[in-house]
N, C-alpha and C positions, 0 to 999 in steps of 0.2 A: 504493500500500500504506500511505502513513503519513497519506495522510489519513483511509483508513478507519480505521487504528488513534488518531487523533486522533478521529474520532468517536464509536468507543465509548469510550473513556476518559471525554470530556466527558458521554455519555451515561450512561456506570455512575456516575463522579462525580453527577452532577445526580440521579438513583435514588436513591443511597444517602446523598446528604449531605444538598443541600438539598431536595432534594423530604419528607423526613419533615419538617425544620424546619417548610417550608412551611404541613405539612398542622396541625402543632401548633398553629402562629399561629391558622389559619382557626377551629381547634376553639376554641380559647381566646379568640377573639371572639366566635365563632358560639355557643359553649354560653351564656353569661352573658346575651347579646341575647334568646333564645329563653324560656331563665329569666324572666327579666324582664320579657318580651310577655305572659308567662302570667298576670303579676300581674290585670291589670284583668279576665281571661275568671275567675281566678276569683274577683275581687270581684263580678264580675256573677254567677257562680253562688250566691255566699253570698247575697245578694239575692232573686235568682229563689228559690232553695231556702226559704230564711225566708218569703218570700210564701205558698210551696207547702205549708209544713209548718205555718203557722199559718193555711193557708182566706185568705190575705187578697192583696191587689194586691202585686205587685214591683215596681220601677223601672218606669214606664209615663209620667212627667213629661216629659223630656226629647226636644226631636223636631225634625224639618228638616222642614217643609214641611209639620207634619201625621204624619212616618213618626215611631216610635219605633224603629226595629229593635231589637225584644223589650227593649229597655232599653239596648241596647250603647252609647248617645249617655252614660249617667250616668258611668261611670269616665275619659271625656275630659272631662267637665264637673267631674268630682273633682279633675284635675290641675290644669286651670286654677285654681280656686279656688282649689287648695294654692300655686299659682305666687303668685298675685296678691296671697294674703293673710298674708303678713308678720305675724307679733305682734314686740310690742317684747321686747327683752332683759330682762329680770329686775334689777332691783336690785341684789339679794345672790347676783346666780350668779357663778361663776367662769367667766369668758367663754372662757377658750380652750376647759376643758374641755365646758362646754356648750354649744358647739358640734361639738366632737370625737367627743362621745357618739351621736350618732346613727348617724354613721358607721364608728364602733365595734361597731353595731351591723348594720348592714348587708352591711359587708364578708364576715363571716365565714358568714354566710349565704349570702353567693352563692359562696364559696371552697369550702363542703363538697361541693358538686356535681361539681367537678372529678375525682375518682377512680371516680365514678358510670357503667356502660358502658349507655350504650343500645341498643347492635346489636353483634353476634358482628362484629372486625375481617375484612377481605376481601381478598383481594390478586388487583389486575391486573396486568397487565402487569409482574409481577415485584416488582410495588411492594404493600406491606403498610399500606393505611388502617385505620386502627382508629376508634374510634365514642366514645374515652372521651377525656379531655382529656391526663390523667396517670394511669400504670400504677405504683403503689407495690407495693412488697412490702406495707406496713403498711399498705392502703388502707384498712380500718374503723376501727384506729384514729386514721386521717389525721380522719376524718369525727368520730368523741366528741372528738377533740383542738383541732379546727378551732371546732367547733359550739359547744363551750365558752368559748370567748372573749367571743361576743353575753354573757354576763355581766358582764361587764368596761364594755362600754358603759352596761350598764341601770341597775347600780350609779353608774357615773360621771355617766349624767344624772342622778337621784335626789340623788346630793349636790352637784353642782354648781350642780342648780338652785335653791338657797339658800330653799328650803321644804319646813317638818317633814312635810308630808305626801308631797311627792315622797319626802324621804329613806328613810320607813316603807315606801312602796311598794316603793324600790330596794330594800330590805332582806330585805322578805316575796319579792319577785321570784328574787333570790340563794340565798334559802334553798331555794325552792322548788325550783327549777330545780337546784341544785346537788346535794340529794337524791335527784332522778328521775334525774339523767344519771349517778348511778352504779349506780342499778337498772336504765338503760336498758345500757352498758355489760354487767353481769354478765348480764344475757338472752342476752347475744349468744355468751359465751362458750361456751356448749354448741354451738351452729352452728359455732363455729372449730373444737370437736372432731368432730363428725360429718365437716365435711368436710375440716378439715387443712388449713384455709387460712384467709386474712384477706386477701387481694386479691378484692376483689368482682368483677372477670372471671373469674379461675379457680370461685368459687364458683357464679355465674350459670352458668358452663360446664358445672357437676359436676348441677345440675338439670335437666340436660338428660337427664339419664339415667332410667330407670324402677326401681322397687322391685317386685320379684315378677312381675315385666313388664309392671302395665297402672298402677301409682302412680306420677304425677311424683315423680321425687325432690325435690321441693319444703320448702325449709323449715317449711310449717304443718302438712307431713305427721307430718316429722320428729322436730319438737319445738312442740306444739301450744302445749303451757305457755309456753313462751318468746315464741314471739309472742303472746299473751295480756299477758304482762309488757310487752316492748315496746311493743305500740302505748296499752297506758297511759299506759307511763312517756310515749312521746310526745305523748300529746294536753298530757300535766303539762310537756313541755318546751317546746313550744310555748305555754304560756300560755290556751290552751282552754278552752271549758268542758266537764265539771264543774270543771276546773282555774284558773281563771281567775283569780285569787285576786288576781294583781298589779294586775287593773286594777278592783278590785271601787269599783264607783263609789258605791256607798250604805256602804261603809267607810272606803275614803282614798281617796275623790276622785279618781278617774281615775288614783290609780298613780305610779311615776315621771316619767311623761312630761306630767305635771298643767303645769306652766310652759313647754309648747311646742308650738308653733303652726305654722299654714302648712306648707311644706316637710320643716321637721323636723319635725314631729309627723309629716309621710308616710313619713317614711322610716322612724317604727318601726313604723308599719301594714308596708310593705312589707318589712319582715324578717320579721315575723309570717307574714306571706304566703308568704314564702322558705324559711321554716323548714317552713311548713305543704307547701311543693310538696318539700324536699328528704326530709322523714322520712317523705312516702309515696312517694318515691323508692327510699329506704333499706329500707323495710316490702318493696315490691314486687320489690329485689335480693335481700334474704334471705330472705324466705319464700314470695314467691310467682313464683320462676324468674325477675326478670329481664324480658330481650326473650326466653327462651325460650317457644315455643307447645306446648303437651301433645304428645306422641307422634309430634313433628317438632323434633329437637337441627336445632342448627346446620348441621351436615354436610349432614345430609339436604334440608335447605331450601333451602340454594345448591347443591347437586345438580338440585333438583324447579325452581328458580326462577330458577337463576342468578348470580351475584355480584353483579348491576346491580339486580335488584327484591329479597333476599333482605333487605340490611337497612331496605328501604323499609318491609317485613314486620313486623319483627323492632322496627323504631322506634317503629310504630303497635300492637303486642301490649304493647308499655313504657308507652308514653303513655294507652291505657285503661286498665290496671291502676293508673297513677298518678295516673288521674282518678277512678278509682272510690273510692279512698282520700279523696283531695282532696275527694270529696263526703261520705265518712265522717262527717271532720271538721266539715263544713257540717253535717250531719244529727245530729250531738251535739249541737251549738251550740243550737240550735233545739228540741231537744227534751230532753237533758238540764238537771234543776235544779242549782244550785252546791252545791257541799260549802263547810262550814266550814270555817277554815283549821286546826282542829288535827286535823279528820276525814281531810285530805287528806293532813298528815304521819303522820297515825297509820296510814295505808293503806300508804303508803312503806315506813317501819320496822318496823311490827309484824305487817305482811301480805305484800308484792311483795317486800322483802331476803329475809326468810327462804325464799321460796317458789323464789326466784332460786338462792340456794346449791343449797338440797334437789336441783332440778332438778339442777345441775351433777354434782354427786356421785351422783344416780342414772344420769344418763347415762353417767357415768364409769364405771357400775358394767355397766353393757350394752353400752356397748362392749368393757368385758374381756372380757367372758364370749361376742361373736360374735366376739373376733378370733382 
């Protein structure tokens, strides 16, 4: 008798202690590696796509034997170079911090991901796996709060690098970005009132549902305007073009990151890149359901499917939605022209803030009047 009650105790113990630790650590390795992998698929898209949208060759150089594989050999050949080729330090930088900047800038790019759910969690055997890394009450704000720090970096390379043009660049970059991510923020706040939440699972969850019985309850259903706002505001937070303004190279000279090279100068490519895969992340949790699929919620799919294939489902309905974005942005690039820098704050303050409240307060005003 006491050894079976010694067995289950060790076994509800290990269920309910360390088996969720466990599963935290793996998500918390496994999200950011995944992240991360994605960077070079989509430097290789930005390529192919600019090939495709200007009629002309993409990565076709690079090759074993003769193969190209469609270009995929040129982002391993990007690394190495970034490995191999070192530039010197700067004269008049402040070394620690220019050093420090890059990584300032990259961290908080891959940190906003973390509250992000990509499959509805499943529970076996008594046990409750979930799909997202961290479950905040505050999880949108986790993401404007998080996402805002990469300024902190771009600014501190900019003056660390002890040249007027990097500084101008930090400067226009600060401005920039610090304008859109409060237009970007107030879009969002009419989504927290429709749905009465700001934990991006419970909201993912609440799109599952239908409108008049055959309309996802989807955010772009909901509040068209708002994501309209949003994914402005984010192409301008991301650095993008028509937004691109920090790195305008026929005005300062490539920007902040003008004095660096090799290694660090990749690492603010690949924030760039981080930034670009988490805010259509973000786009695709708030306005476009999520991992959920039209006119099959959660429930119903690990019902039809199972708990073992349901968020195999549910991860791959996530990951085309956040490719399709991901290409968005390739497809602006390429084909929209740059705005001026005072057209782009004039767009900010005197068009996207106002249009941003108005929204809020009309929605305020239709919610009173169905509840």
């Amino acid at each position: 008798m006491s050894f079976y009650l010694e067995t289950y105790i060790s076994t509800y113990v290990f269920k309910t202690l360390y088996l969720p630790i466990m599963i935290k650590i793996v998500l918390a390795v496994a999200f950011p590696l995944v992240v991360l992998s994605a960077i070079p698929i989509v430097v290789w898209m930005e390529r192919r796509g600019a090939g495709l949208i200007q009629d002309r060759m993409g990565p076709n150089r690079s090759n074993i034997a003769g193969y190209t594989f469609f270009g995929l050999l040129h982002p391993i050949n990007d690394a190495i170079k970034m490995i191999m080729k070192e530039t010197l330090t700067p004269e008049r930088a402040k070394v620690l911090f220019y050093f420090l900047a890059p990584a300032l800038v990259v961290i908080p790019a891959i940190m906003t991901f973390a509250v992000i759910p990509v499959a509805a969690p499943v529970e076996i055997e008594g046990v409750v796996i979930p799909f997202q890394v961290a479950t905040i009450d505050t999880g949108l704000l986790y993401v404007l709060a998080i996402s805002s720090l990469g300024i902190y970096g771009i600014m501190m390379a900019g003056w660390a690098s002890g040249n007027k043009f990097s500084m101008l660049g930090g400067l226009r970059a600060a401005s920039q970005m610090l304008s859109y991510e409060m237009v970007l923020g107030i879009s969002l706040v009419t989504l927290f009132m429709i749905y009465a939440e700001i934990e991006p699972a419970a909201i993912v969850e609440s799109q599952g549902e239908l409108i008049f019985g055959f309309i996802p309850k989807w955010g772009i259903f909901l509040s068209p305007v708002a994501f309209f706002i949003f994914i402005t505001a984010a192409f301008a937070e991301c650095n993008r073009t028509p937004f691109d303004l920090p790195e305008a190279d026929s005005e300062i000279v490539a920007g902040y990151h003008l004095e660096y090279g090799g290694m660090k100068f990749a690492m603010f490519m690949m924030a760039e890149y981080l930034s670009i895969i988490t805010m259509s992340a973000v786009v695709t949790t708030m306005f476009f359901g999520g991992y959920q699929l039209p006119f099959l919620p959660s429930a119903k799919l690990h019902a039809l499917a199972g708990p073992f294939i349901s968020p195999f489902i549910q991860i791959a309905a996530f990951s085309v939605k956040t490719l399709f974005f991901i290409w968005l942005y390739i497809w602006a690039r390429w084909t929209l022209p740059r705005f001026r820098y005072d057209q782009v704050m004039k767009l900010c303050y005197l068009k996207l803030f106002p249009i941003a409240l108005a929204n809020i307060f009309i929605t305020a005003a239709i919610i009173l009047l169905i509840s």
